[in-house]
PDB file of N, CA, C and O in Angstrom:
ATOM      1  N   UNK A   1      23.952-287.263 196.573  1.00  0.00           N
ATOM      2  CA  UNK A   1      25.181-287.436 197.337  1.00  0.00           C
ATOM      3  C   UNK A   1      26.094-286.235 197.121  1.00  0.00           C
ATOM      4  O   UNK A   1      26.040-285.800 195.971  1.00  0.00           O
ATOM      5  N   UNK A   2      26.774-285.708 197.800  1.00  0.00           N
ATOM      6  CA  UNK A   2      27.482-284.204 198.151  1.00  0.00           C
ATOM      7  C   UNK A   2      28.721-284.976 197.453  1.00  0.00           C
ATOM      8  O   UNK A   2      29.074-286.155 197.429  1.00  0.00           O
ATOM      9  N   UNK A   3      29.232-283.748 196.884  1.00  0.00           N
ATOM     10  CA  UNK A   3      30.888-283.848 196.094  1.00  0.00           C
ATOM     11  C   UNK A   3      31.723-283.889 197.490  1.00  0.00           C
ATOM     12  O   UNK A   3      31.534-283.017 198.337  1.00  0.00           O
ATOM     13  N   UNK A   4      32.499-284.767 197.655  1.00  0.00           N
ATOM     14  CA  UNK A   4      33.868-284.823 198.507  1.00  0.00           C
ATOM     15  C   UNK A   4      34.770-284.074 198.263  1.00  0.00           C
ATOM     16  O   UNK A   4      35.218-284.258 197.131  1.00  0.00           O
ATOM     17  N   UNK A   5      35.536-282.837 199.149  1.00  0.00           N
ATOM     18  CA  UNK A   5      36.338-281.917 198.725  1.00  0.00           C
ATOM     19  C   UNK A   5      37.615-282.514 198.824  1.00  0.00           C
ATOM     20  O   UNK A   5      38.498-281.869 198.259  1.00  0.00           O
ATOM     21  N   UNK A   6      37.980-283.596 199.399  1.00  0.00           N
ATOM     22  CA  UNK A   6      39.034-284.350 199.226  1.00  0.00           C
ATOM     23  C   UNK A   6      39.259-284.759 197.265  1.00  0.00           C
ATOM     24  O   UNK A   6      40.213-284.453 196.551  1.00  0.00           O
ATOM     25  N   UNK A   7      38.310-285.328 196.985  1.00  0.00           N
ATOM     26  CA  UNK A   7      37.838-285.502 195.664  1.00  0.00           C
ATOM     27  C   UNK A   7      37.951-284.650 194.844  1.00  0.00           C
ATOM     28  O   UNK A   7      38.753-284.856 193.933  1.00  0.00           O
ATOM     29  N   UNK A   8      37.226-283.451 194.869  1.00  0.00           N
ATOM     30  CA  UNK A   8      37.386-282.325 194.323  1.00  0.00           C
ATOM     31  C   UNK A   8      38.257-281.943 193.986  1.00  0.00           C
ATOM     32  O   UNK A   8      38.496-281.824 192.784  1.00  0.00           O
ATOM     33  N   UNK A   9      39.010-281.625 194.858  1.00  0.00           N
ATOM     34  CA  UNK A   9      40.584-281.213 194.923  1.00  0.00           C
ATOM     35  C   UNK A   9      41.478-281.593 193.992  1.00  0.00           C
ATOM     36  O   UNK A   9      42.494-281.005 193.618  1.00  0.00           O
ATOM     37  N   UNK A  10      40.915-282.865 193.565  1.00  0.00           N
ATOM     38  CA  UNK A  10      41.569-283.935 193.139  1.00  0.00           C
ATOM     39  C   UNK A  10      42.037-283.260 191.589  1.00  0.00           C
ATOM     40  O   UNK A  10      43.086-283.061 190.975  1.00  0.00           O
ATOM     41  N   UNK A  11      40.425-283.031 191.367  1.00  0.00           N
ATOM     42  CA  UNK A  11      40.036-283.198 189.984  1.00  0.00           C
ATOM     43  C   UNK A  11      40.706-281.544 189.484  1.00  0.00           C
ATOM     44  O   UNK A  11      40.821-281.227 188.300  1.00  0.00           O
ATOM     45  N   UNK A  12      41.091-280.631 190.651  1.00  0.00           N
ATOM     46  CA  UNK A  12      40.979-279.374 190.374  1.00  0.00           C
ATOM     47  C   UNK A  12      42.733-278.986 190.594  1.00  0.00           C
ATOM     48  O   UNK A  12      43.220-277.909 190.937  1.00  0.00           O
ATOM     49  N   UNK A  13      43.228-279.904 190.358  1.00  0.00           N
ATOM     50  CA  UNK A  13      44.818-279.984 190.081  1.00  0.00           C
ATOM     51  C   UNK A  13      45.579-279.362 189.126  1.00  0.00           C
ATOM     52  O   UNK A  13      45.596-279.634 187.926  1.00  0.00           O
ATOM     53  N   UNK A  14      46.003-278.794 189.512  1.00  0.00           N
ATOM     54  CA  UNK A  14      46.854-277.899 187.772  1.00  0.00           C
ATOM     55  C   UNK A  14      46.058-276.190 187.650  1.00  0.00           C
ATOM     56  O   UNK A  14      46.197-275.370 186.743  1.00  0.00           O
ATOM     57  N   UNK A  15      45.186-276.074 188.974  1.00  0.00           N
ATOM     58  CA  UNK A  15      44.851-275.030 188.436  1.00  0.00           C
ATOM     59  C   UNK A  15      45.665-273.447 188.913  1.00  0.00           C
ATOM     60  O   UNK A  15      45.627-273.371 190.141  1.00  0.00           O
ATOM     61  N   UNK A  16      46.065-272.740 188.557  1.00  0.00           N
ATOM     62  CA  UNK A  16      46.178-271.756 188.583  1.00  0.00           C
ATOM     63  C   UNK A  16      45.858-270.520 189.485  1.00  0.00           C
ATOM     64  O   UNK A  16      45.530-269.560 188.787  1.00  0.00           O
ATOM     65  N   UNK A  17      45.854-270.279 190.699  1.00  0.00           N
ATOM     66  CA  UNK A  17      44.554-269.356 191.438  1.00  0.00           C
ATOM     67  C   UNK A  17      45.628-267.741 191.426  1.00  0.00           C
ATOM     68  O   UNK A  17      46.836-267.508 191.490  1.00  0.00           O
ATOM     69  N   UNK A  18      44.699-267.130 191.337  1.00  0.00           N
ATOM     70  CA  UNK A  18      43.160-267.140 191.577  1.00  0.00           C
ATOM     71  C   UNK A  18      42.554-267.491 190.315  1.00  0.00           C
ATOM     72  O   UNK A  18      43.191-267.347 189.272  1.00  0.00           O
ATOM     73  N   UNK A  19      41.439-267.914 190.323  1.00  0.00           N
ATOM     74  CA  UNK A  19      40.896-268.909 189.388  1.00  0.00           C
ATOM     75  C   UNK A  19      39.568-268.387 189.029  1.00  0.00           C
ATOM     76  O   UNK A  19      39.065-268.339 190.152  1.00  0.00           O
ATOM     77  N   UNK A  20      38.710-267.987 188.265  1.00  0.00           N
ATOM     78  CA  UNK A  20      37.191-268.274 188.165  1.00  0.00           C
ATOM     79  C   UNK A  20      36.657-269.448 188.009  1.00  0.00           C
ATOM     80  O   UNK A  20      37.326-270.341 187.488  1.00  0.00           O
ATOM     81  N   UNK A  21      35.291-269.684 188.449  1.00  0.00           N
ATOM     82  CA  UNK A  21      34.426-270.842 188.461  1.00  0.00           C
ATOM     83  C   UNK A  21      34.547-271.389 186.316  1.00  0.00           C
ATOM     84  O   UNK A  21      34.202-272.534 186.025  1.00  0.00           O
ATOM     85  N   UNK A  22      34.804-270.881 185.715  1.00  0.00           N
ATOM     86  CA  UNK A  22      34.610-271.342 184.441  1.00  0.00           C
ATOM     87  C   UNK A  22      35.962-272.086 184.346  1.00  0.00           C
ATOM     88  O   UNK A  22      36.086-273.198 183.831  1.00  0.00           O
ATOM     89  N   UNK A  23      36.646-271.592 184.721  1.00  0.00           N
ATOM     90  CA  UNK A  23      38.874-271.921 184.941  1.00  0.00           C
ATOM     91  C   UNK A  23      38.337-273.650 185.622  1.00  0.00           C
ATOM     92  O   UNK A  23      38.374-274.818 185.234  1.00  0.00           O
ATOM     93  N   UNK A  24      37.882-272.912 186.787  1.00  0.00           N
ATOM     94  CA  UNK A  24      37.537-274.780 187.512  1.00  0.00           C
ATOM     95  C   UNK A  24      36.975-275.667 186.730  1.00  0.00           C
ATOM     96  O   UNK A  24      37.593-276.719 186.567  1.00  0.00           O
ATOM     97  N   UNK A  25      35.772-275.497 186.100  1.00  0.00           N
ATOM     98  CA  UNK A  25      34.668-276.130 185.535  1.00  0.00           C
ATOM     99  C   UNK A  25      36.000-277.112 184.621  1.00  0.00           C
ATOM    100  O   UNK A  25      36.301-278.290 184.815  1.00  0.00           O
ATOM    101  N   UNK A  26      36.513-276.280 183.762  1.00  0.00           N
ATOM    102  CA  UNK A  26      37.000-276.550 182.524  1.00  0.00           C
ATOM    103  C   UNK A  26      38.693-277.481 183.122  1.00  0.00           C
ATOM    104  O   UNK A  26      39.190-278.440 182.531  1.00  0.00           O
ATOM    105  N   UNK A  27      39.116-276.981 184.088  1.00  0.00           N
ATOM    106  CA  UNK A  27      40.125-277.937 184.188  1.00  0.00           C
ATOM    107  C   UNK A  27      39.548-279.336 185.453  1.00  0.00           C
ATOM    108  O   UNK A  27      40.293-280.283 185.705  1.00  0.00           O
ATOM    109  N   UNK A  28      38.383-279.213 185.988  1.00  0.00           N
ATOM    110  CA  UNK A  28      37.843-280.614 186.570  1.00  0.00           C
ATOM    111  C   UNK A  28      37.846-281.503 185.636  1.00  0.00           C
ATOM    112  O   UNK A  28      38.351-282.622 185.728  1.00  0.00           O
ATOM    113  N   UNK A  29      36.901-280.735 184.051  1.00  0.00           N
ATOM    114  CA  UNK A  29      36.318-281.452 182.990  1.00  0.00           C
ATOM    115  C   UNK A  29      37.575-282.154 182.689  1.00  0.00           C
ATOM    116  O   UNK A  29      37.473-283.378 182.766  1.00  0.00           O
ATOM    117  N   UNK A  30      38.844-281.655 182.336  1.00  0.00           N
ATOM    118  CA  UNK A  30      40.064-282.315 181.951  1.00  0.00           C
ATOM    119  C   UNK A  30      40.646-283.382 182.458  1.00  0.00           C
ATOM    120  O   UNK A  30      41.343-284.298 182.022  1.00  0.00           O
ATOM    121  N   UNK A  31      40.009-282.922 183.933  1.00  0.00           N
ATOM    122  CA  UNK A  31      40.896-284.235 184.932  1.00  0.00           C
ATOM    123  C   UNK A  31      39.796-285.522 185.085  1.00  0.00           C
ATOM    124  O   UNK A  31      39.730-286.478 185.857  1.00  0.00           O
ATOM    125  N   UNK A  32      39.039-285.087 184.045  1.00  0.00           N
ATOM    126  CA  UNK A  32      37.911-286.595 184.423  1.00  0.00           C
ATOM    127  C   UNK A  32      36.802-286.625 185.628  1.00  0.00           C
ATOM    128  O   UNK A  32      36.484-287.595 186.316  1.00  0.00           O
ATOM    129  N   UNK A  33      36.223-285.063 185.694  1.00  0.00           N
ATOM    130  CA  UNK A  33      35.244-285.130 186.595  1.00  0.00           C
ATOM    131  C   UNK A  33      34.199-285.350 186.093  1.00  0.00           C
ATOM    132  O   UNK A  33      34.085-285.107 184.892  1.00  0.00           O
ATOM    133  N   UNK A  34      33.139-285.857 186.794  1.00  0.00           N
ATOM    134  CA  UNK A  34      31.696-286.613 186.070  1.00  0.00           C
ATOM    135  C   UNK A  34      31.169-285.025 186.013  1.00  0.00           C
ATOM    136  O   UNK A  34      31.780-283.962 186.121  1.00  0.00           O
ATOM    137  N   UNK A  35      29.643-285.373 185.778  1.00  0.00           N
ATOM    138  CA  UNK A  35      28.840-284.472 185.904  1.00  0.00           C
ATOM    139  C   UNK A  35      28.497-284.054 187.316  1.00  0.00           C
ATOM    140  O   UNK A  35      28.654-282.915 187.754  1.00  0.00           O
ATOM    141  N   UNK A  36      28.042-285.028 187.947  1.00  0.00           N
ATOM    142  CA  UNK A  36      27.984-284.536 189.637  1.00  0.00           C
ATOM    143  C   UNK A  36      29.120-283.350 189.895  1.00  0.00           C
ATOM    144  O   UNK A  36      28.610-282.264 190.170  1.00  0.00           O
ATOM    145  N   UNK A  37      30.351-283.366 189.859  1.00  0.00           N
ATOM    146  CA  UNK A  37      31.266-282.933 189.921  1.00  0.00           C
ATOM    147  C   UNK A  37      31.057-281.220 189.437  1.00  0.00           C
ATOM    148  O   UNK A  37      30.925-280.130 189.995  1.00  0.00           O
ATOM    149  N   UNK A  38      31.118-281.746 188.111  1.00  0.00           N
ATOM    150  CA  UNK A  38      31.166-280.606 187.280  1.00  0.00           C
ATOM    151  C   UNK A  38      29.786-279.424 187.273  1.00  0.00           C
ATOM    152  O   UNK A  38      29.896-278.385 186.623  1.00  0.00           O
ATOM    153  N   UNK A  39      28.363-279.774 188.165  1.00  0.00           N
ATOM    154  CA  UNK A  39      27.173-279.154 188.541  1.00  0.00           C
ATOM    155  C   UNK A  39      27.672-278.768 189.626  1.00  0.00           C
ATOM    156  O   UNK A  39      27.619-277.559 189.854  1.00  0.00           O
ATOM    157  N   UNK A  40      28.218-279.539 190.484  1.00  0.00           N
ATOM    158  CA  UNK A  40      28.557-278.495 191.907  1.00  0.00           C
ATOM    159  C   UNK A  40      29.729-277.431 191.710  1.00  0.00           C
ATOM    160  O   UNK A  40      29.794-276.320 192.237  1.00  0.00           O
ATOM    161  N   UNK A  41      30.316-277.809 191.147  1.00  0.00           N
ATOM    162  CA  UNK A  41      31.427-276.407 190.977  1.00  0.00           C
ATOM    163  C   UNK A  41      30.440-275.258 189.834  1.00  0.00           C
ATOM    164  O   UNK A  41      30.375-274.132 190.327  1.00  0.00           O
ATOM    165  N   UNK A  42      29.968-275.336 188.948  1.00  0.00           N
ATOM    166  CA  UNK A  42      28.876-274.485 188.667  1.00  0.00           C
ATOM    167  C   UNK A  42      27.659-273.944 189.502  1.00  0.00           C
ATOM    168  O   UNK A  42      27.157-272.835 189.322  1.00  0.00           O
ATOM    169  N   UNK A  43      27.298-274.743 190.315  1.00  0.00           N
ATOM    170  CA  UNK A  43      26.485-273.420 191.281  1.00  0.00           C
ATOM    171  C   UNK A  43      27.364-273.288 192.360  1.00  0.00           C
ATOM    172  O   UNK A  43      26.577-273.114 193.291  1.00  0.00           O
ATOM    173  N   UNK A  44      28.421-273.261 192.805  1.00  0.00           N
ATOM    174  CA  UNK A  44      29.421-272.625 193.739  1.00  0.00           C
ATOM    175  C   UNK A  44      28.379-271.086 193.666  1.00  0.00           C
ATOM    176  O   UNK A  44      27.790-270.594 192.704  1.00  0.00           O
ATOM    177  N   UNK A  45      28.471-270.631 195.103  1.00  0.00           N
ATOM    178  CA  UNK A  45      28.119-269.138 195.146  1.00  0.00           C
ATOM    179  C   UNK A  45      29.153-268.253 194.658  1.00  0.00           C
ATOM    180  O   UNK A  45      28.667-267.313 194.029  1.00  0.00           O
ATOM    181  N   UNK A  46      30.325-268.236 194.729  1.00  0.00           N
ATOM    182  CA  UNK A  46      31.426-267.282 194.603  1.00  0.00           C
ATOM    183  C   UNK A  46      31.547-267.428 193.246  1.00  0.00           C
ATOM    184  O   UNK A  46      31.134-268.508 192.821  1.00  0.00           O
ATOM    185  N   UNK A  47      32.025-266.603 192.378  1.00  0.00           N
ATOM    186  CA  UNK A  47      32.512-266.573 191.000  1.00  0.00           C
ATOM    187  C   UNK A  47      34.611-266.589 191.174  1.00  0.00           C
ATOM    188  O   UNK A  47      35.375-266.992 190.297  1.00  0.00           O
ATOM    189  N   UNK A  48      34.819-266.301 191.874  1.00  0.00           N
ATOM    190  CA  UNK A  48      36.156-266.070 191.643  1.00  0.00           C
ATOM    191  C   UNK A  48      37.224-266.692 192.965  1.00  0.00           C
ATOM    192  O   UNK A  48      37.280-266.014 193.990  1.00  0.00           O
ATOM    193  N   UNK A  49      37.876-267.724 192.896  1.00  0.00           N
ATOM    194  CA  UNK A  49      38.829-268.648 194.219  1.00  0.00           C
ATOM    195  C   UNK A  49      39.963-267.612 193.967  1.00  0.00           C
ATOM    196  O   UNK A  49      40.291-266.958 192.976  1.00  0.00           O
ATOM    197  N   UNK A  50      40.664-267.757 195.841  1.00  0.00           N
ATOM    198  CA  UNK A  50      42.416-267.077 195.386  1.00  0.00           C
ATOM    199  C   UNK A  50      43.201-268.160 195.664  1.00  0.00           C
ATOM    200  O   UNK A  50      44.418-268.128 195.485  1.00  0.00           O
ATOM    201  N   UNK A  51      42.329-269.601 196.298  1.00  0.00           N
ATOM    202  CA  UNK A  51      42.818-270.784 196.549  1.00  0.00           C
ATOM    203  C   UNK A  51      42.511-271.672 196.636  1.00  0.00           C
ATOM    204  O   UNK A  51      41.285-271.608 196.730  1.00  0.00           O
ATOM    205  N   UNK A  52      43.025-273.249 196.706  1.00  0.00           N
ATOM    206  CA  UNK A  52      42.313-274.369 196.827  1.00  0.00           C
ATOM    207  C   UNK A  52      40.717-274.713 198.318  1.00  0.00           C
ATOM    208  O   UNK A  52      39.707-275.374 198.560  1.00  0.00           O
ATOM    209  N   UNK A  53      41.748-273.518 198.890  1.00  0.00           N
ATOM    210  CA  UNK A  53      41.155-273.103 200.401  1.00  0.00           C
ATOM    211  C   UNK A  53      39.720-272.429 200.239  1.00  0.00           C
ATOM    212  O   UNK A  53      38.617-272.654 200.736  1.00  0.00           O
ATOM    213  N   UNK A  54      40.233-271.480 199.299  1.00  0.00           N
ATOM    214  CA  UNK A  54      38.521-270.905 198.894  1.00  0.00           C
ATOM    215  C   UNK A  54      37.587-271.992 198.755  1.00  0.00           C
ATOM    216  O   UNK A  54      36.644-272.363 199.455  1.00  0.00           O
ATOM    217  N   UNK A  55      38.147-272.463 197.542  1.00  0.00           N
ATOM    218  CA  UNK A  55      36.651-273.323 197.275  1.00  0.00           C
ATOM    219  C   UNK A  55      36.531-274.680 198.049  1.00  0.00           C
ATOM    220  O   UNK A  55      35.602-275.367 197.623  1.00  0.00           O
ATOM    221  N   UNK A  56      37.378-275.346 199.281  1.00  0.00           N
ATOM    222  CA  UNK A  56      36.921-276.180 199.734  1.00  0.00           C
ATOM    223  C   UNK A  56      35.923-275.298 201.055  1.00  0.00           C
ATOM    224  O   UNK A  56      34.966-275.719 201.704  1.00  0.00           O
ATOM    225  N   UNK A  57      36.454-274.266 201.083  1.00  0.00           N
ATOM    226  CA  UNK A  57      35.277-273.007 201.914  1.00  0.00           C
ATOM    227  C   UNK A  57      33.838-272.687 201.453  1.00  0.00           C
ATOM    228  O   UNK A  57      32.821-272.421 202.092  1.00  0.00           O
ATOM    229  N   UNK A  58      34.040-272.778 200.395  1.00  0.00           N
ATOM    230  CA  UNK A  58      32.125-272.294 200.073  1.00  0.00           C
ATOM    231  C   UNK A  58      31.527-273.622 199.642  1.00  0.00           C
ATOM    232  O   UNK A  58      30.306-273.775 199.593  1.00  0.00           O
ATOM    233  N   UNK A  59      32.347-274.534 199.344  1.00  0.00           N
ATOM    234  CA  UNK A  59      31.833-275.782 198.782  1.00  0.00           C
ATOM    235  C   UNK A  59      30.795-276.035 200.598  1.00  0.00           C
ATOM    236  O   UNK A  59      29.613-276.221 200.887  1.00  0.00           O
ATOM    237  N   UNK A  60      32.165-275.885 201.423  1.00  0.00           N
ATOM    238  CA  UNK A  60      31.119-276.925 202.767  1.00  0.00           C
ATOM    239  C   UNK A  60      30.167-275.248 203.362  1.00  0.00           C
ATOM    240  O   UNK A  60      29.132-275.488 203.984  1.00  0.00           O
ATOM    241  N   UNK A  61      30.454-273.987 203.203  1.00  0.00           N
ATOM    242  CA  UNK A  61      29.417-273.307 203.430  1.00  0.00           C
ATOM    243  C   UNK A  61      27.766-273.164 202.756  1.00  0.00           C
ATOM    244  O   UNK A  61      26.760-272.479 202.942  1.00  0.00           O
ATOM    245  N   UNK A  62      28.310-274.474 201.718  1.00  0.00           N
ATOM    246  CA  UNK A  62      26.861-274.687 200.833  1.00  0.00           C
ATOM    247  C   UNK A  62      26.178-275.640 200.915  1.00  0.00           C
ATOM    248  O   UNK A  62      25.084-275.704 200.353  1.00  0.00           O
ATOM    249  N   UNK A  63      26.863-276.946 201.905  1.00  0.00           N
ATOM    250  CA  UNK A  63      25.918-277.708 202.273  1.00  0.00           C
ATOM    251  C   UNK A  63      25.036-278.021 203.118  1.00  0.00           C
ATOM    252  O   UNK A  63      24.308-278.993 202.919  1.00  0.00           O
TER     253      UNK A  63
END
């Protein structure tokens, strides 16, 4: 089942951008993202967001 970027979003609150994928990983982990969660933001193609916009962008260019 595909991560919901509504969801996502959720979990990726408080962050800071521009952001790297490790910045995300680590503040999803905080906000109580499962593992599902926390595997899709690790293979994200991009290493580096300048916004929430980025990564709800490559999230759906990856499914």
């Amino acid at each position: 089942m595909a991560v919901n970027p509504i969801q996502l979003q959720k979990f990726l609150r408080g962050v800071d951008y521009p952001a790297d994928k490790d910045t995300l990983v680590e503040r999803a982990r905080a906000n109580g993202a499962d593992d599902r969660v926390l595997d899709t933001l690790r293979r994200l193609r991009a290493d580096s967001f300048n916004s929430p916009n980025d990564v709800s962008e490559v999230l759906g260019s990856e499914r």
